[in-house]
Every structure is written in structure tokens, then in C-alpha cells.
N, C-alpha and C positions, 0 to 999 in steps of 0.2 A: 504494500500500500504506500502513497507516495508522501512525503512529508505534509504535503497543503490539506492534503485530504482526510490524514489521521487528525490533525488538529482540530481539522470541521467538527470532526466525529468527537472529539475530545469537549470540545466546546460545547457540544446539542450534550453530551450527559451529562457532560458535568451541570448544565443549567434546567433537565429535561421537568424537576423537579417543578420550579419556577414557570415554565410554559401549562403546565397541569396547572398549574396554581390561578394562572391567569384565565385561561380555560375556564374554570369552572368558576370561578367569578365574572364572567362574561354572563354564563348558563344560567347561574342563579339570579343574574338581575338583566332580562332581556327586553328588549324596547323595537319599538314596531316601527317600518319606516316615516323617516322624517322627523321620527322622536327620540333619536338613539344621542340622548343629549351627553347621558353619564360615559355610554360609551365611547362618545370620540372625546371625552374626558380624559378616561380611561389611558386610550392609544397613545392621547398627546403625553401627556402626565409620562409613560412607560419611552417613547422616544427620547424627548428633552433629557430624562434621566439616564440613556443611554448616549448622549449628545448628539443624536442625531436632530439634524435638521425640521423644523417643522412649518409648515408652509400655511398661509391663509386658509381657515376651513372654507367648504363649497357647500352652498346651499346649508348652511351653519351646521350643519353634522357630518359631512363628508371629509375626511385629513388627508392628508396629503403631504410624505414626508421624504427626504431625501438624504444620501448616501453619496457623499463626492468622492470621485473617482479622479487618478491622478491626470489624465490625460482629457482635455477639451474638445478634441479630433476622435475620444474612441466610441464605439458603440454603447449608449447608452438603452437599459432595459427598465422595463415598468414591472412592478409585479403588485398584482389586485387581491383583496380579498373581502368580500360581500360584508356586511356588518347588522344589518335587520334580523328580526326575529319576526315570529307569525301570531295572529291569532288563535292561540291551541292552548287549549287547557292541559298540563304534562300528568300525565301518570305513573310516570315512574318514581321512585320513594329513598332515590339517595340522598345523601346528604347535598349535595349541590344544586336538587331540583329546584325550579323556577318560586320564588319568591311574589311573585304578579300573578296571582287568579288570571286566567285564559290570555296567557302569554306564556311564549316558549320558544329557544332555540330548538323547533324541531326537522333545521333541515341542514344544520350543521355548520350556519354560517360562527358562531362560538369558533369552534375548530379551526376556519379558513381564516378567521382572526388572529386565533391564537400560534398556529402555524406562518404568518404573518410578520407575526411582531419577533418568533424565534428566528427565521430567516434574516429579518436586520438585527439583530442583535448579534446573528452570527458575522453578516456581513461589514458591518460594523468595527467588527472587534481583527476582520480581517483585511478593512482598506486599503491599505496602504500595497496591497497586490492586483488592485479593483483600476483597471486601466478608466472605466468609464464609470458615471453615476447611474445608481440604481435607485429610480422614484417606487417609493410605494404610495398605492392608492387604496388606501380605506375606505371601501363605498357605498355609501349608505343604498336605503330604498329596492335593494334587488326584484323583492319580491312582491312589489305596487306598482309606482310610477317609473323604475328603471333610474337609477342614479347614474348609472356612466355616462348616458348621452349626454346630462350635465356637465360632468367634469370635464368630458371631453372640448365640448363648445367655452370652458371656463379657461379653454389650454391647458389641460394637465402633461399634456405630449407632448409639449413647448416648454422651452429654455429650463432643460437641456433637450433637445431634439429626442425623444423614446423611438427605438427602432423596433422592438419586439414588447409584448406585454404577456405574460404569464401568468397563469391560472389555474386552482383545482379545484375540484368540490367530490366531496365525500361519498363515497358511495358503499351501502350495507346490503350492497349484494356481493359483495368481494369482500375477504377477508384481510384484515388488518395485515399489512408486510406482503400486500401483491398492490396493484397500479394498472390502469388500463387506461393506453393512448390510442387515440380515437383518428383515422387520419381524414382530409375532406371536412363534407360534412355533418357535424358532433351534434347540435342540438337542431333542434325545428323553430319554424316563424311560428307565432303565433294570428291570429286575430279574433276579436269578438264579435260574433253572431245575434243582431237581435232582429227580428222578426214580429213584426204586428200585423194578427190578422184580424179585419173587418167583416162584420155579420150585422145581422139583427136580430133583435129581441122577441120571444114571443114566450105566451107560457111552456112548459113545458111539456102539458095535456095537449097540444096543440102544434108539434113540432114541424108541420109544413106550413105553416104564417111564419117562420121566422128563417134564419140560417145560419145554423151552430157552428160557432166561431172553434170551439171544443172538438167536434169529431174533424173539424176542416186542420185544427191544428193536427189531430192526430196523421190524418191520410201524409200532410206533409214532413214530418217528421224523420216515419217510416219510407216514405219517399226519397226523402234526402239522404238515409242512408245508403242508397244504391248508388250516389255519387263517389264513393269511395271504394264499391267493390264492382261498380259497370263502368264508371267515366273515365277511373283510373287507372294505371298500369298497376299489376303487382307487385313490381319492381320500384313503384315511387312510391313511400311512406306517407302518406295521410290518415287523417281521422277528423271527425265531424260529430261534438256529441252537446251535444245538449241537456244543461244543469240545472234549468229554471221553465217553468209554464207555469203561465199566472191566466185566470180567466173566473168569469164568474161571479157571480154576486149573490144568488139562493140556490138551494139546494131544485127546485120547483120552474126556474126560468132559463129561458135558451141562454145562452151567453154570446154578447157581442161582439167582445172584443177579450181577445187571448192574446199574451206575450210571451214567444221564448227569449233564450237567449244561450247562447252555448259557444264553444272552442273549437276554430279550427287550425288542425296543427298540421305544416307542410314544412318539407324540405326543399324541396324543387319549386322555384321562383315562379316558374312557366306555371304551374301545377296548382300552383296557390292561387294564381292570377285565374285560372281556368274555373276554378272551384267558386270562385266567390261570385264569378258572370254565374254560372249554372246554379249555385242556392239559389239567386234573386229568381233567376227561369224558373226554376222547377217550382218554386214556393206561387210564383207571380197564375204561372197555368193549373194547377192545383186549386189555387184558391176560385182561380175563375168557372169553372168547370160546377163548382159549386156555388158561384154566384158569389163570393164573395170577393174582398180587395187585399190586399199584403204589400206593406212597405218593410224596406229594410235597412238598417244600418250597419256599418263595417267599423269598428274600433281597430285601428290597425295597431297592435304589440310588436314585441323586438323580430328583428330580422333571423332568418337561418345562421346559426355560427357555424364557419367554416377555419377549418385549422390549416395553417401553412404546413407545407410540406418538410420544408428543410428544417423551420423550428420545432415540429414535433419531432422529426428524426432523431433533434439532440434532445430534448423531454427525454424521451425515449431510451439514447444511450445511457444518461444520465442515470435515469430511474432500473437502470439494470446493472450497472455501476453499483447503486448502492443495495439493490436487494437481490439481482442478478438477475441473468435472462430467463429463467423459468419462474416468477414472478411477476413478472412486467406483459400485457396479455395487448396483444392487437384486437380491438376492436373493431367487428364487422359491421353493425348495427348502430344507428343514431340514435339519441336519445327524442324522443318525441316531447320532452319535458321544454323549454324555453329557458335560456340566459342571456340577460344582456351585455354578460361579456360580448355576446357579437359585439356589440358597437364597437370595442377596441378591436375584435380580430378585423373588422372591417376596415378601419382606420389605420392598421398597422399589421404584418405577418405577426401571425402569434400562435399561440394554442393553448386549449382547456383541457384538463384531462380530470381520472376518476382514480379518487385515494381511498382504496377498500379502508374499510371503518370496522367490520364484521366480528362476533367472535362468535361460534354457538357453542362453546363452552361456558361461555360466563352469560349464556342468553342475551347478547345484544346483536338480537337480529331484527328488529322495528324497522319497518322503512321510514322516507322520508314522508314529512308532512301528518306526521303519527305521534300520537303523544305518549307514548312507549317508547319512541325513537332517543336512540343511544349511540357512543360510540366507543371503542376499546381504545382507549386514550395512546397506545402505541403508536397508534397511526399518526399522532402529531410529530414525532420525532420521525417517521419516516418522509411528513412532510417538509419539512424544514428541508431536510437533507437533499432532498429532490432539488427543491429550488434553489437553493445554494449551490449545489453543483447545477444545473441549467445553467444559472445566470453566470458562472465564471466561464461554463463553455460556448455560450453565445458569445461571450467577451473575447474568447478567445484562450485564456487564462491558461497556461500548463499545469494543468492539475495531476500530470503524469509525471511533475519535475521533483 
């Protein structure tokens, strides 16, 4: 092993204590986007006292801190990690459980945090080998209104110029001490679905005086799911589902007027675009057929994240490097889930990848968005190590010297 690289390693144990530590004081006090006041507290408070740099907050809870590197001319790298917590009441009974009635880190941004602040604390302490500056971005809101497009438009990618941006998020389908880089593209677009369909009223003794908004929602519903298994290829991932139908006013009266509303999640740009003309078709001739009307609106969400080639390669060696190549899994499959990391991969070559969390021995197998959801705190010490080596070999760094 080579001297830069035992020391990494010396560094993440000797401190791994302190990362746990912060962790689950994250956990225990978690805060919903645009109100994560304590926590970009928190990060700034744990930088400064590490002397790292700490730069104007964004959108007053978003940090933003930096890592000077010796050289003005070298490659500088971003490295992200999400900072909101969700609406979930936790049920799990450790000591560290959420402290806020229905609030919860249950999707493991705590950890992308915590593994965060170990990575400068390593990089930090090992500057003076760091050709280029290393910005981190603490980003609020992931999981609402999408925080990076913020920081982005706020210039977080400016002065010092970020060339690549790095990423991971947890995953408790994989077992803690494995890693899966995703090549292409990693996550899907999202957008929101809502659907107003027009009838009218009449009793219910009585159901041809009127024209039920209810069975018209159903017919289109049902309908629209054949947009994903007739419109589409097999080969191109989509889904179209719908969360909300609202109609109705007694138990005894036709109903007027019905609203859905639901996700749809695509990969392919073309496929997305294709999908959203044919809801409108499909819901618009449906409805008419029946004599009624249907308006629609598109909430457009984050774009498909797509990962650079050459910088996942080095993720990649990197993360096999430190837990080795049977460990580290190529990824066939995208994630149908949504992150706005795209905005940075879009903005700049970069990649996300997935840091098993798993253990089913000590039963932390909850997924995300789950108030059982856990994670086998190893995994943060294999996070760190990841990124810390990434970021030296994007720099370029001889990590073999």
C-alpha cells in the first residue's frame, strides 16, 4: 500500500469515531427542506473548526465550503452531499432516533452528510498534496424544491472553475463494504401528472341525467397505463402511476368533477416528450367519448442524471482500490427514483453512484423513504475513503507514490 494512501486510511480510523458521532447527531435532530437551519449550523461550526474555508450560505441553509489546493491552473473538483430530511415519523428505537414527531433522516441524507464532512476533514489534513481546490456543497432541499439548481445559478462552479462534481447516496439493497457505479444513465426525469376531468351532476338514482366524472376517471386511468406497456419500447424504462383521485361530494350524487394527479418517470428525453403528448391524447379522447372535458397540467421535476464516462471509470477504480474488484458491482439498470444531482452532472462530467448501507445480520435492511430505515454505520468510513481517493485521482495525484 502506498504511503499517501495508508495515511488516508490512518486518518478515517483514527477519526471514524467522531464521523459516527456526527452522524447521528444529524439523525437525531433532522429538519425538512429549507429549514435545515441547525444543520448548516452544524457543517459550518465542524468546517471553520477544521479551518476550512466557509463561503456565503445559499438560499440561507445551503454551505458551501472550500479546500485550497496548491496550484490555480489545476483541476478543480466539487463534491455534494444532500442535507434534508422527510416527512416520516421513524420507528426504529435506538438511541439516536429522531427527536421531531414525523420527521426523519429516512433516506440517508444524515450519512451523505456525514461522509461529507469526513472526506474534508481528510482532505484537509492532507492539502498540501491537493494540486487543485476541492469545493464542497452542502445542499439543502433535495427532496422538495431541488437545491442544486440554486447553487448552481448562485455560481457554486465558479471561482475556482469545478471540473467534475461527485456524488453518492446510500443504498440498502447492497451490503455495507460493496459500491455500485452506474454508467450512462443513473437516475430518471421526473414530472407531475395532474388531470381534471369535467362531468355533471345528477342524482345518483338517476345516473343517465348526468356524467360521472368517477367511472370517466377510472376508464382513463386504466387506459393510460397501456402507454407504458403499448407506446413504449421494452427497452426504454418508464412508469406512469398515479397517487391521488379526488372527486365527489355524497355518497348519493354523480360527481362532477374528479382530480388525479401522479409521476411520471422516464429516462429517455425523446420518450418523456412522447409520453406527456399521449397522456393529454389519451385522457382528452376518453373523456370525450363519454361526453365529458379533461384539462391537464405538467409540473416539470429534475432532468435524467446521466454519468460521465471517464469520471465514473475513476469512481470506479477508486472504489475497488479501497474494497477491491469483487465488491464494486457495474450497474445494468437505472434507478427510476429522481436526483437533482443531475443538475450538476449536467452542468459539468461527473457521477453518482450507490454506497450499500445493508447489514441482515444486525437487521438493517428498511428501505429508503421507510421509517424502519437504517444504516450499518461502516459504510460511512467506506464513504469517505471513496471520495478521497476519486478526488486525488481526478486531480491527478500519485496515490501509487
Amino acid at each position: 500500500m502506498a504511503i499517501l494512501e495508508r495515511k488516508i486510511r490512518e486518518i478515517v480510523d483514527e477519526n471514524f469515531n467522531k464521523f459516527v458521532k456526527i452522524r447521528r447527531d444529524l439523525h437525531r435532530h433532522p429538519e425538512l427542506g429549507l429549514e435545515e437551519f441547525r444543520t448548516a449550523a452544524k457543517i459550518e461550526a465542524y468546517l471553520m473548526e477544521w479551518g476550512i474555508k466557509v463561503g456565503q450560505r445559499i438560499n440561507q441553509t445551503s454551505v458551501v465550503g472550500c479546500i485550497k489546493g496548491t496550484c490555480d491552473e489545476a483541476i478543480n473538483i466539487g463534491l455534494r452531499a444532500d442535507i434534508d430530511a422527510l416527512p416520516i415519523q421513524e420507528l426504529n428505537d435506538h438511541d439516536y432516533k429522531s427527536v421531531y414527531p414525523g420527521k426523519m433522516h429516512a433516506c440517508g441524507h444524515d450519512v451523505h452528510t456525514a461522509i461529507q464532512l469526513g472526506a474534508a476533514y481528510v482532505l484537509q489534513q492532507i492539502r498540501s498534496v491537493l494540486p487543485g481546490s476541492v469545493k464542497l456543497f452542502f445542499q439543502q432541499a433535495e427532496e422538495t424544491v431541488g437545491g442544486a439548481k440554486r447553487m448552481i445559478e448562485e455560481g457554486v462552479l465558479d471561482e475556482p472553475h469545478i471540473s467534475h462534481v461527485l456524488g453518492m447516496h446510500v443504498c440498502p439493497k447492497m451490503p455495507a463494504g460493496n459500491f455500485g457505479v452506474k454508467y450512462d444513465h443513473a437516475y430518471a426525469s421526473s414530472d407531475t401528472i395532474t388531470l381534471d376531468i369535467y362531468g355533471h351532476s345528477a342524482h345518483g338514482a338517476s345516473p343517465q341525467d348526468g356524467v360521472d366524472a368517477i367511472v370517466i376517471a377510472s376508464y382513463i386511468v386504466t387506459a393510460l397505463q397501456t402507454l407504458v406497456s403499448r407506446n413504449t419500447s421494452p427497452l426504454d424504462a418508464a412508469v406512469l402511476s398515479f397517487g391521488v383521485i379526488q372527486g365527489g361530494d355524497a355518497h348519493n350524487i354523480i360527481a362532477n368533477k374528479v382530480k388525479l394527479r401522479g409521476t411520471l418517470r422516464t429516462v429517455d428525453h425523446d420518450v418523456r416528450k412522447m409520453l406527456k403528448g399521449r397522456i393529454f391524447e389519451v385522457a382528452t379522447h376518453v373523456a370525450k367519448a363519454f361526453g365529458a372535458e379533461v384539462s391537464l397540467q405538467v409540473e416539470v421535476g429534475y432532468d435524467a442524471l446521466v454519468n460521465d464516462e471517464i469520471v465514473t471509470d475513476i469512481v470506479r477504480e477508486s472504489a475497488e482500490r479501497i474494497l477491491g474488484d469483487d465488491k464494486v458491482k457495474v450497474l445494468k439498470e437505472p434507478s427510476l427514483g429522481v436526483e437533482d444531482f443531475a443538475y450538476f452532472a449536467k452542468a459539468r462530467p461527473s457521477s453518482y453512484n450507490r454506497l450499500g448501507v445493508a447489514n441482515e445480520e444486525k437487521g438493517i435492511t428498511g428501505s429508503v423513504h421507510d421509517g424502519k430505515f437504517d444504516v450499518d454505520e461502516a459504510a460511512i468510513r467506506y464513504g469517505i475513503l471513496i471520495q478521497v481517493m476519486s478526488v486525488l485521482m481526478l486531480m491527478g495525484v500519485g496515490v501509487d507514490d
